[in-house]
N, C-alpha and C positions, 0 to 999 in steps of 0.2 A: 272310790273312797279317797278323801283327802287324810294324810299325815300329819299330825303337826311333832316338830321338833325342837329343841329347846337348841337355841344359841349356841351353846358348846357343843350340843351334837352336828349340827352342823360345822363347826371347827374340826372336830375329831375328822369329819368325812374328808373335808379339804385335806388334812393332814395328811388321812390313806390315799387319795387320789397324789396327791403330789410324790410321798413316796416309793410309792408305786411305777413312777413314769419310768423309763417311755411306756410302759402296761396299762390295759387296762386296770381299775382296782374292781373289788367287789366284796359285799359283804351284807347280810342278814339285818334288818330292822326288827329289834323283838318288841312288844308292847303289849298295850292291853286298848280295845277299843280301836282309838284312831292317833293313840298317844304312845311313841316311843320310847321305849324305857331302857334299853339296851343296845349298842350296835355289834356285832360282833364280826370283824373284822375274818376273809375269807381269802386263799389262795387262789388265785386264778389260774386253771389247770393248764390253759390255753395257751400266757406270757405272751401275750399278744395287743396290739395297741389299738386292733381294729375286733376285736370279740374278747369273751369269756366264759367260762365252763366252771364248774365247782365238782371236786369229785364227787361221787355217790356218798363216800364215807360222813365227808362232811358238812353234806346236806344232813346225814341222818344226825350226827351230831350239833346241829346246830337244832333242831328239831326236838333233840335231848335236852340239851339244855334250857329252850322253851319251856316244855314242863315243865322240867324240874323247879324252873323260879317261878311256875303258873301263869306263863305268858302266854302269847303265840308271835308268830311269825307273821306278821304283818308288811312286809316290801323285802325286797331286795335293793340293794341300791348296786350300781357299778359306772364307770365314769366314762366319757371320750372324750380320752386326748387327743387321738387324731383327727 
């Protein structure tokens, strides 16, 4: 399935990938369809440049929050810097 993303979301991503360095980043695409409507920015349990992990917790909370605004979770995204 392809994603499409609106201009600033892709900015937002850049933003967490650069602030993130030297780490990988990672974080949830919420949407509906094939259209992103939220990115929710994720810790990487790992702090690591070459992987990353999300705790249990915060998969399920990212999963909450889905519902709750009657989305789904449609991608993860996460970056390499090295």
């Amino acid at each position: 399935m392809e994603i499409s993303l609106a201009q600033t979301q892709i900015e937002q991503l850049t933003r967490l990938a650069r602030s993130s360095l030297p780490n990988e980043s990672c974080a949830f695409l919420l949407g509906k369809n094939d259209r992103v409507v939220e990115i929710l920015a994720m810790q990487n349990a790992d702090q690591s440049a070459i992987s990353f992990s999300i705790e249990p917790q915060d998969v399920l909370r990212a999963y909450d929050v889905a519902e709750s605004k009657k989305l789904q979770v449609i991608g993860i995204f996460h970056s390499h810097p090295a």
